[in-house]
DODRENBA-933010 format. One line per field, with one value per residue (C-alpha): residue number from 1; residue in one letter; x, y, z. Coordinates in Angstrom, 1 decimal. Layout:
N
resi	[NUM, ...];
resn	[a, ...];
px	[X, ...];
py	[Y, ...];
pz	[Z, ...];
END
This chain:
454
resi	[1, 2, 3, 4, 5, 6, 7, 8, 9, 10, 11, 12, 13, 14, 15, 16, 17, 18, 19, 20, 21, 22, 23, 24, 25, 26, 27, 28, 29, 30, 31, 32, 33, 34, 35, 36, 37, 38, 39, 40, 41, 42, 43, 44, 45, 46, 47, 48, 49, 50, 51, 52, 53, 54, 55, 56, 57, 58, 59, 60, 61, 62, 63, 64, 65, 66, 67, 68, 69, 70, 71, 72, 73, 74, 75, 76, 77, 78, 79, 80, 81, 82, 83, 84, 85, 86, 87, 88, 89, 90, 91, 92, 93, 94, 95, 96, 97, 98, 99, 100, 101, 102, 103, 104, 105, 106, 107, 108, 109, 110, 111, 112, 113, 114, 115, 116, 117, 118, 119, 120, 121, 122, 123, 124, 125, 126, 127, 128, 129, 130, 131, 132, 133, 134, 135, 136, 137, 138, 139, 140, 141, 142, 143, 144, 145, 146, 147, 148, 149, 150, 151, 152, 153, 154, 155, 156, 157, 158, 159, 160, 161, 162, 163, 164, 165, 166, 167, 168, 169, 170, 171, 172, 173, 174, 175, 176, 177, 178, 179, 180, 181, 182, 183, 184, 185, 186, 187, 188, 189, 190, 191, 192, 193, 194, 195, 196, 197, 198, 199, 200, 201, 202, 203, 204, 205, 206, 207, 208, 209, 210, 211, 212, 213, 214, 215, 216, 217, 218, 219, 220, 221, 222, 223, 224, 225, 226, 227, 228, 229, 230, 231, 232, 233, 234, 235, 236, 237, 238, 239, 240, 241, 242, 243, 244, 245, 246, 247, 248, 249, 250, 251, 252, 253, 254, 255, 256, 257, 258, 259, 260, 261, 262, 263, 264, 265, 266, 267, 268, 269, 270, 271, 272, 273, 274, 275, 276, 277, 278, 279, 280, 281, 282, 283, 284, 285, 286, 287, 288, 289, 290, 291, 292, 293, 294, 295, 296, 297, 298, 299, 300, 301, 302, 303, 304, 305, 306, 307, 308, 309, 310, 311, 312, 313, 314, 315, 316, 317, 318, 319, 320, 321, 322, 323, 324, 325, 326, 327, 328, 329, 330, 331, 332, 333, 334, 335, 336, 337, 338, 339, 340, 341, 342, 343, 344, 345, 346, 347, 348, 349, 350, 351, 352, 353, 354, 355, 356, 357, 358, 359, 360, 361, 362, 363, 364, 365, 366, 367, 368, 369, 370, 371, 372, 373, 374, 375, 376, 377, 378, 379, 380, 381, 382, 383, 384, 385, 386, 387, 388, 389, 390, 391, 392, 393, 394, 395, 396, 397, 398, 399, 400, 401, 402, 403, 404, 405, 406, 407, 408, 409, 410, 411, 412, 413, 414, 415, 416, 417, 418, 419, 420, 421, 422, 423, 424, 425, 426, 427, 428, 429, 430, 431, 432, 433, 434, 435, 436, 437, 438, 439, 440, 441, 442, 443, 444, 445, 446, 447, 448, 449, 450, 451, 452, 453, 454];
resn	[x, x, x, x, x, x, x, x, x, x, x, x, x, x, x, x, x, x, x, x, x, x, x, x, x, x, x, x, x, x, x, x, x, x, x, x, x, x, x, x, x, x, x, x, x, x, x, x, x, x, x, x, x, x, x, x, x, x, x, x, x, x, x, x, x, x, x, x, x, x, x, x, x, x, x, x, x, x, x, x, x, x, x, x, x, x, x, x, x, x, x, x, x, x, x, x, x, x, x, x, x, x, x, x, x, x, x, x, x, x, x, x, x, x, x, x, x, x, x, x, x, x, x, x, x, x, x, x, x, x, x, x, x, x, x, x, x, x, x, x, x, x, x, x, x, x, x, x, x, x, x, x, x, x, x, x, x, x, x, x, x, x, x, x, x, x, x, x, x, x, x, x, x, x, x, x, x, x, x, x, x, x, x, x, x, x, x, x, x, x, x, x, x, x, x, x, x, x, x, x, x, x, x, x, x, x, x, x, x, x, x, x, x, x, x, x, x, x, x, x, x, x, x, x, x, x, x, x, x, x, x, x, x, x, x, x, x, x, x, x, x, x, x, x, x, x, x, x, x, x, x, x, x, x, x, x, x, x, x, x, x, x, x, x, x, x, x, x, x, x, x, x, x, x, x, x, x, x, x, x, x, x, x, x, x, x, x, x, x, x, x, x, x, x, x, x, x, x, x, x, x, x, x, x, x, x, x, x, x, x, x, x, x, x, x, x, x, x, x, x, x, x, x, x, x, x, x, x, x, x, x, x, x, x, x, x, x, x, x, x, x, x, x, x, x, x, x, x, x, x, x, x, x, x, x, x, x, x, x, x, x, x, x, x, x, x, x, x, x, x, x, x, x, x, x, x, x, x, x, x, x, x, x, x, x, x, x, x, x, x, x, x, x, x, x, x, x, x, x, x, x, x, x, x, x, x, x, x, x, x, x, x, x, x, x, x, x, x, x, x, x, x, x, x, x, x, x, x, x, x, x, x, x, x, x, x, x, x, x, x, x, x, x, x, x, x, x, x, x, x, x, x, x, x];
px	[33.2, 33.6, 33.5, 35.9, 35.5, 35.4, 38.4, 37.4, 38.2, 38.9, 35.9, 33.7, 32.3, 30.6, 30.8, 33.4, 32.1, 34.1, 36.1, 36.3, 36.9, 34.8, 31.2, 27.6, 27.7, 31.0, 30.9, 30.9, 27.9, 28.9, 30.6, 27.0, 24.9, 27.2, 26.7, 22.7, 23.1, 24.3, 21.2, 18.2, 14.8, 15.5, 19.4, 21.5, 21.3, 24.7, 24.3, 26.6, 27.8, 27.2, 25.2, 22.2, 20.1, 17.1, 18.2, 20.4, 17.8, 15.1, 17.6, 18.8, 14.9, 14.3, 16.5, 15.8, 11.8, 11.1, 11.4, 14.9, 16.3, 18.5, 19.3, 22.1, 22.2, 24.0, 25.9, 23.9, 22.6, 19.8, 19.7, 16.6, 13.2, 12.6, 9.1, 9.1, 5.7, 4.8, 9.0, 8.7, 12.2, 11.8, 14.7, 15.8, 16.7, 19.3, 19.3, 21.6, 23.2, 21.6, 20.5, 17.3, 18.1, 14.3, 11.2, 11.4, 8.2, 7.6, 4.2, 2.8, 6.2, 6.1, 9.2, 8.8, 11.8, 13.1, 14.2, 16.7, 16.8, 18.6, 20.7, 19.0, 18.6, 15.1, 15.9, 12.5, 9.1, 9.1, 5.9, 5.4, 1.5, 0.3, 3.9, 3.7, 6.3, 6.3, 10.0, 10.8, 11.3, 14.0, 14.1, 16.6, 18.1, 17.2, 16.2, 13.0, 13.5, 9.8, 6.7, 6.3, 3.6, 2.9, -0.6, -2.3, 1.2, 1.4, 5.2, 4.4, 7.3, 7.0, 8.4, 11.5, 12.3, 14.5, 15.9, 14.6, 13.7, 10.6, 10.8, 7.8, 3.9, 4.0, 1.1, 0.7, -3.1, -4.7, -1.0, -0.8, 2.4, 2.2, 4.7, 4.7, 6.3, 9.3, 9.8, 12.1, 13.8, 12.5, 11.5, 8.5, 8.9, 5.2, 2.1, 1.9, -1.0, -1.2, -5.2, -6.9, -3.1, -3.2, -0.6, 1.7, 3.7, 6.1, 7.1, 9.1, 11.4, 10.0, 9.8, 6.3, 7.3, 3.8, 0.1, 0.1, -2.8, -2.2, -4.4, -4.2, -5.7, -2.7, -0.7, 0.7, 3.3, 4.0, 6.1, 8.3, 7.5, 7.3, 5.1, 4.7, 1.4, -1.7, -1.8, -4.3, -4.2, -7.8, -7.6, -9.9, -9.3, -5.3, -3.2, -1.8, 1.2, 1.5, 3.9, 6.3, 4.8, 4.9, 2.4, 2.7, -0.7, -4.1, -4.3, -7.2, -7.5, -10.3, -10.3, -12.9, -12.6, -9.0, -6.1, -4.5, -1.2, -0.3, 2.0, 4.2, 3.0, 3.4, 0.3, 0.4, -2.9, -5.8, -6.8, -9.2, -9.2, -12.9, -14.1, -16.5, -16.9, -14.6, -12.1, -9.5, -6.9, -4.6, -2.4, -2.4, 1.2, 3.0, 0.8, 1.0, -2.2, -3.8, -6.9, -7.9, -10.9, -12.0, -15.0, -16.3, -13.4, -12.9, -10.8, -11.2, -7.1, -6.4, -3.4, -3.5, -0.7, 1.8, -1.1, 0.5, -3.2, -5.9, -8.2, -7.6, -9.1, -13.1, -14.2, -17.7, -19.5, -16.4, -15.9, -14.2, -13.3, -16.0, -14.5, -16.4, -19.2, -19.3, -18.4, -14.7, -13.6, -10.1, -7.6, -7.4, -9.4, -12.8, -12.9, -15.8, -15.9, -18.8, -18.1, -20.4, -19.8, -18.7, -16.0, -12.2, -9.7, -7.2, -4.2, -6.8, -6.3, -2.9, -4.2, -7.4, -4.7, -6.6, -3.5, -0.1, 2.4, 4.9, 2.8, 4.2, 1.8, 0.3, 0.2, -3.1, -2.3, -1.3, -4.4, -7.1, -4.9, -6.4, -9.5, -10.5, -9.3, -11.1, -14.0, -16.7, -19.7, -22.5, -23.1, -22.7, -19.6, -18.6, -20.3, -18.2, -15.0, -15.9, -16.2, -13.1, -10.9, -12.4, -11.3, -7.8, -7.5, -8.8, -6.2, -3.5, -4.5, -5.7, -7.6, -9.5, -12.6, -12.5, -12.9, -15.3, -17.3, -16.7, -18.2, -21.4, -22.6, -20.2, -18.5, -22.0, -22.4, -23.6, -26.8, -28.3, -25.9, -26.9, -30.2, -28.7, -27.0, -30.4, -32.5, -29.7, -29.9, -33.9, -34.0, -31.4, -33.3, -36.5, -35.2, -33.5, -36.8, -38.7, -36.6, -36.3, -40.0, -40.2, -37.4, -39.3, -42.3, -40.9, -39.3, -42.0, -43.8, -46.8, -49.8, -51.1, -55.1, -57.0, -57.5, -61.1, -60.8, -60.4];
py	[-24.4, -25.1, -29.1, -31.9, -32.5, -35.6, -37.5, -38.3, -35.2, -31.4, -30.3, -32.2, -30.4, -33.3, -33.7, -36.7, -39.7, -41.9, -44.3, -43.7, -40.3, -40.0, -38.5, -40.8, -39.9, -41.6, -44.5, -48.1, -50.0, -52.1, -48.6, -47.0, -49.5, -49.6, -45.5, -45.6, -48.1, -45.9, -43.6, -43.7, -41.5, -38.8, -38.6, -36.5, -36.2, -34.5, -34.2, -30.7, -30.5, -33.5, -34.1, -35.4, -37.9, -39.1, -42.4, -41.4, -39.2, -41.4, -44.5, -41.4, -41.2, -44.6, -45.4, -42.8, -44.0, -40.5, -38.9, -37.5, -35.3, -32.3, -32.0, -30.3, -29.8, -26.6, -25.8, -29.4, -29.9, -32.1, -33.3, -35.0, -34.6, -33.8, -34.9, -34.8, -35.9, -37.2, -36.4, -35.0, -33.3, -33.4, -30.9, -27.3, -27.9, -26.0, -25.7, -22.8, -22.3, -25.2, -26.0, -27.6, -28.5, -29.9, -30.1, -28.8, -30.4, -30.0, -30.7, -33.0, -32.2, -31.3, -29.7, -29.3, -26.8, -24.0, -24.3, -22.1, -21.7, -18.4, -18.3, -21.2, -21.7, -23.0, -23.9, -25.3, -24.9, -24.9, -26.2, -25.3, -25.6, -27.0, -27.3, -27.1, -25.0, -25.0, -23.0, -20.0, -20.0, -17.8, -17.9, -14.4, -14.1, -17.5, -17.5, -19.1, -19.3, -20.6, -20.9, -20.6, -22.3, -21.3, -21.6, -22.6, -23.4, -22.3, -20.6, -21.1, -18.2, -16.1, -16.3, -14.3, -13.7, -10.5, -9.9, -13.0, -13.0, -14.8, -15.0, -17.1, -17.0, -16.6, -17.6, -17.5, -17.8, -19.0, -19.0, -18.3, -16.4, -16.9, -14.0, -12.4, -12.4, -10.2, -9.4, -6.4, -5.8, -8.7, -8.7, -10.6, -11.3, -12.5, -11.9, -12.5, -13.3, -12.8, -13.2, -13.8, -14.5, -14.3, -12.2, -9.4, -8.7, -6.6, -5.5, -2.8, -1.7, -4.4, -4.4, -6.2, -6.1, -7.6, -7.2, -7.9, -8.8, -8.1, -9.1, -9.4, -9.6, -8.2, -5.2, -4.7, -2.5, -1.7, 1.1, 2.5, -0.5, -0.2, -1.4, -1.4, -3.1, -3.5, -3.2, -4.4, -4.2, -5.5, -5.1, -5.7, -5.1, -3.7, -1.1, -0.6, 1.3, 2.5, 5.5, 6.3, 3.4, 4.0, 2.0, 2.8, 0.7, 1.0, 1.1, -0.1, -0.4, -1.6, -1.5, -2.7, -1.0, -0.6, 2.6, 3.2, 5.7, 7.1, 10.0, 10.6, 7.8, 8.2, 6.9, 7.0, 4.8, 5.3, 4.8, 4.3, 3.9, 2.5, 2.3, -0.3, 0.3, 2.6, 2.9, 6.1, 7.2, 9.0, 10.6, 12.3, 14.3, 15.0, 12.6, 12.4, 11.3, 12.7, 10.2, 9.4, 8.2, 8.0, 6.8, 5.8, 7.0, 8.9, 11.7, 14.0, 13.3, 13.1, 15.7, 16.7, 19.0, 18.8, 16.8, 17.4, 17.0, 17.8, 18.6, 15.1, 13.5, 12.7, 12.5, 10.6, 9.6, 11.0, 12.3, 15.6, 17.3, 20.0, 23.5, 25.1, 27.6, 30.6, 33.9, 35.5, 38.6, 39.2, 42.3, 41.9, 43.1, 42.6, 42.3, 40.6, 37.2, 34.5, 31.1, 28.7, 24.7, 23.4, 20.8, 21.1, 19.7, 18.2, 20.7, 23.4, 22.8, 24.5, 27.4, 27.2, 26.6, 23.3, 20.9, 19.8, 22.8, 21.1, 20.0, 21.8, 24.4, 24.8, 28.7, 29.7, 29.8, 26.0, 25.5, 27.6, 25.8, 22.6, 23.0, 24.9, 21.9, 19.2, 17.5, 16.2, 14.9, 16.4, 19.7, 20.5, 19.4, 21.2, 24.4, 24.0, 23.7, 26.5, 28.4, 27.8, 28.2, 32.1, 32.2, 31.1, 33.8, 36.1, 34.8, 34.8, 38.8, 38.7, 42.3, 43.9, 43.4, 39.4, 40.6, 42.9, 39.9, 37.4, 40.3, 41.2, 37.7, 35.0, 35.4, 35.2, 31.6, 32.8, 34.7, 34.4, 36.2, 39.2, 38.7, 39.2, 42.8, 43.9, 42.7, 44.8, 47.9, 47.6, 47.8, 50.3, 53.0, 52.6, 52.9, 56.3, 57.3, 56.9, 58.7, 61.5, 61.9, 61.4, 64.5, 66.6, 66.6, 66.8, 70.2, 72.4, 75.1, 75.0, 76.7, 80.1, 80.5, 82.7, 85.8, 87.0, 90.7, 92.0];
pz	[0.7, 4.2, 3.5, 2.2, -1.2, -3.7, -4.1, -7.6, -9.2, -8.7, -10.7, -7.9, -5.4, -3.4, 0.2, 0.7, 2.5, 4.7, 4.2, 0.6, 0.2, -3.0, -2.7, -3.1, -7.0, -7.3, -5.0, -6.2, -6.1, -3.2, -1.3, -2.5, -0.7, 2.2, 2.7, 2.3, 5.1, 7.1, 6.9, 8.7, 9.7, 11.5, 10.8, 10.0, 5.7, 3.8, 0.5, 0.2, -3.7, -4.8, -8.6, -7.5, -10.1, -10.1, -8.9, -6.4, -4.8, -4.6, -3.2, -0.2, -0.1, 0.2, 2.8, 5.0, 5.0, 3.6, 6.8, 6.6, 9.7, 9.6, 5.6, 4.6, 0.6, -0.1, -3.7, -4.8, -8.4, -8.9, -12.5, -13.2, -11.6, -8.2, -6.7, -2.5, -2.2, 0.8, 2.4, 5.7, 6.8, 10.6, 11.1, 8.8, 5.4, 3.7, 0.2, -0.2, -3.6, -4.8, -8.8, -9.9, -13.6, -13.8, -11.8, -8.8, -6.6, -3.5, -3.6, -0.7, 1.6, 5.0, 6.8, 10.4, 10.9, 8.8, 5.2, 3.3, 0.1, -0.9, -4.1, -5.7, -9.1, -10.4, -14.3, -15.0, -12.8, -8.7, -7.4, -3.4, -4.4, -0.6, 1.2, 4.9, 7.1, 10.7, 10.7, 8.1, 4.3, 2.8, -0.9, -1.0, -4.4, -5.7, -9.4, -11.2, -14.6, -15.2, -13.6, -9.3, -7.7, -3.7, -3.6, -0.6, 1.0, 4.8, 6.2, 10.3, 10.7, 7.5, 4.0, 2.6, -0.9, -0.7, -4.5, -5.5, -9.5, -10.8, -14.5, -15.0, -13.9, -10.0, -7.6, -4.2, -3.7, -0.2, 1.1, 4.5, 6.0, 9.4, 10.4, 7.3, 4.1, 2.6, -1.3, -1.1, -4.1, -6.0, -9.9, -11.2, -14.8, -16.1, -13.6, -10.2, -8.5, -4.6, -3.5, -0.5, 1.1, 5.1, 6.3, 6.2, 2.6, 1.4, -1.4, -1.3, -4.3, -6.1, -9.8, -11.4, -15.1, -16.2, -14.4, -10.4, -8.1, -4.6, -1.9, 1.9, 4.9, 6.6, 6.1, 2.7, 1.2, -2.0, -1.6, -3.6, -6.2, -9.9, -11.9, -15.9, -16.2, -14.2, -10.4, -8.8, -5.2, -2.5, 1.2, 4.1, 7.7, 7.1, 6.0, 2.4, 2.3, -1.5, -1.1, -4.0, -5.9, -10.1, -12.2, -16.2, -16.5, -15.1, -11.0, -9.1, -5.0, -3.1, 0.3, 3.1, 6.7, 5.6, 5.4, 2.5, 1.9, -1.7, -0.9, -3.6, -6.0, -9.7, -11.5, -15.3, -16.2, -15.3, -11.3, -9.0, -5.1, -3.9, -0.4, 1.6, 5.1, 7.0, 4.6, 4.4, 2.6, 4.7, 2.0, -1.4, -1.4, -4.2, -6.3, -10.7, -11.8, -14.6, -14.1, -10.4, -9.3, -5.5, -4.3, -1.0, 1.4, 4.2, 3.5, 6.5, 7.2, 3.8, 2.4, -0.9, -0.5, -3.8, -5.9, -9.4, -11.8, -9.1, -12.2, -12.8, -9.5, -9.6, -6.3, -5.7, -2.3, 0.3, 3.2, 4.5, 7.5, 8.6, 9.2, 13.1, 12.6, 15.3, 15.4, 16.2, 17.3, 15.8, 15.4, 11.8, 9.5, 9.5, 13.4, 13.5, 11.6, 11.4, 10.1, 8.1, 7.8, 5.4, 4.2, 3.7, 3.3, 5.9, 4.5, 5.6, 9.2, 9.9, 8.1, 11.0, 14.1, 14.5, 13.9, 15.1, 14.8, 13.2, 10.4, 7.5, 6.6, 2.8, 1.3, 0.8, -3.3, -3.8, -1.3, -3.7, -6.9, -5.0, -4.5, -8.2, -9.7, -7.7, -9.1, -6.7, -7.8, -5.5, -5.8, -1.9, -2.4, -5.3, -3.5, -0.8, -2.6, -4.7, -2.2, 0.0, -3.6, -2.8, 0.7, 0.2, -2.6, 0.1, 2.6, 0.0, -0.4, -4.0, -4.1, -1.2, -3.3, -2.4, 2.0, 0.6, -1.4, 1.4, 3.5, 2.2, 0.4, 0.7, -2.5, -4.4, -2.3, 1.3, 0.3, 3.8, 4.7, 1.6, 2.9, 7.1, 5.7, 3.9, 7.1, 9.3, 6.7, 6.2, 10.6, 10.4, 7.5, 9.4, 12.9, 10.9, 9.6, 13.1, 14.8, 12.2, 12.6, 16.3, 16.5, 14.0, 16.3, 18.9, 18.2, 16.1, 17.9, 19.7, 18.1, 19.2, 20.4, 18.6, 19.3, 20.8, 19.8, 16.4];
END
């Protein structure tokens, strides 16, 4: 402690007040009423250590007309009830260390500067349901034994619970973050609900041990999370970052002209991933799923590279990249090779020469593995994958008897291309036969007149 303590025992903590020595909890009446004297709006408030009752807080309260200035009221305990409403702090407010033994309500305060709050203790339920923030709010480490209201609370410079653990019902709806808000590492014990927030989150590393909605209108990140319940995560307009993240319950993510990331994610329940507007998923890498649903998206970027179940993903209304039609000369066998549209996938491309070369490239097996397993729901679709499961086998040089197929008909898929070598061989036999008969006349003898004499 970096402050003089009580004179009125060892095992106080209080900040020591002058001249007494002794701390506001164990003042005299008359040395009590002398102190709160001494305080006024806008000034300077100490209350570092000191047991804090119901009665003493709302006599400090009291006497500073509820508009307190710079509040210092680290390592305090508050025994009783704590209701701010209406307390405007009109400087930061540090709270570090602190203990709430009851209520904690904030409800109805306004703080015009920064508030810390990290390594609090919250024994019974927090209420920031409303609070206004013009500074930043770090709760980093502090505990909530029960229930966490934010709701409709607005942080002008960002929230920051780094580590913090939330062992009751959590809610942030309509909270706005202003520069964002920052839940590395922290562990929600019951649900969480996070909709229609305003901002940037993250949650990285966090731990949701029961069901979590999540929903933004900024960026939000998820990674490397873990979840063992429901997560459900909406988006419009922003990115969702959802790499590494491992849900043991049921996952759903909706996104509306928004980017979404799932490289390396472990998904054990069942999941979807809808799209409304220009959605995309950008990443499907070394992805467990056995039950994945996506519907709506772009995927023309998306890499499926590593995708552990891909017999497991149902694909329904997406799109893919288009491979280029044409015809290229080569000095490979066959020479001559013509190209149909169709779609592919992104991991295709280094395969084509049509990406960055330092893309790490797929083998042609893991790439045919991929596409036989996928499950699209229109046929054209399902053609085309079919199809390109054939000409990685091909590329991977399964049997001279796939170039052979791919050749003449396509695999069996391409029968214009049956019909093109019949058409050529049809031209071919009767150009043969005219000019077989064309030669044969060509080169019999002349016939002799007849003679006129016996």
């Amino acid at each position: 402690m970096d402050w003089v303590t009580c004179a009125y025992s060892a095992a106080c903590t209080g900040i020591a007040s002058r001249p007494s020595g002794c701390c506001l909890a164990h003042l005299t009446s008359d040395q009590l009423g002398a102190a709160l004297g001494d305080l006024s709006p806008g000034r300077l408030l100490d209350l570092r250590g000191i047991t804090v009752t119901s009665d003493l807080l709302s006599r400090v309260l009291e006497a500073t007309g509820g508009r307190p200035g710079r509040a210092r009221l680290d390592r305090a305990r508050f025994t009783g009830d704590v209701r701010l409403s209406g307390v405007t702090f009109a400087g930061d407010v540090s709270l570090d260390g602190a203990a709430f033994d009851r209520l904690a309500s904030f409800f109805g305060a306004r703080f015009e500067g920064n508030v810390s709050l990290a390594g609090v203790r919250f024994a019974r339920e927090l209420s920031f349901h409303g609070v206004t923030v013009r500074g930043h709010v770090s709760l980093d480490r502090a505990v909530m034994a029960r229930d966490a209201l934010f709701s409709q609370a607005v942080f002008g410079h960002g929230l920051s619970c780094e580590r913090a653990r939330f062992d009751g019902y959590a809610t942030f709806d309509g909270a706005r973050l202003g520069d964002g808000a920052v839940f590395r590492g922290a562990r929600f014990g019951r649900t969480l609900s996070f909709r229609k927030v305003s901002g940037n989150a993250g949650f990285e590393a966090a731990h949701f041990a029961a069901d979590a909605y999540l929903s933004a209108t900024g960026r939000l990140s998820v990674a490397r999370a873990r979840a063992d319940g429901l997560l459900d995560v909406a988006a419009a307009r922003c990115g969702v970052d959802l790499r590494g993240v491992e849900v043991a319950g049921p996952t759903t993510v909706r996104l509306t002209d928004s980017q979404a990331d799932l490289e390396g994610a472990v998904l054990r329940g069942p999941a979807t991933v809808t799209g409304r507007g220009t959605s995309t998923l950008t990443s499907l890498r070394q992805v467990e799923a056995d039950d994945l649903g996506l519907s709506g998206l772009d995927l023309s970027a998306c890499r499926f590279a590593g995708l552990s179940h891909p017999a497991g993903v149902r694909v329904k209304d997406c799109t893919f990249a288009l491979t280029p039609r044409g015809v290229r000369v080569s000095l490979r066998w066959p020479m001559l090779r013509w190209f149909s549209r169709r779609r592919a996938l992104a991991d295709e491309h280094p395969l084509q020469g049509r990406s960055d070369p330092d893309e790490p490239e797929v083998s042609p097996d893991r790439l045919a593995a991929i596409y036989a397993g996928l499950r699209p729901s229109d046929r054209a679709t399902s053609a085309d994958f079919a199809f390109a499961a054939m000409e990685m086998r091909r590329q991977a040089g399964h049997g001279w008897w796939l170039s052979v197929s791919w050749l003449l008909f396509g695999y069996g898929m391409r029968m214009s291309r049956a019909a093109a070598w019949f058409t050529l061989l049809a031209a071919l036999t009767a150009a043969a036969v005219l000019w077989s008969s064309t030669s044969h006349a060509t080169s019999a003898p002349a016939p002799s007149p007849p003679s006129l004499y016996p």
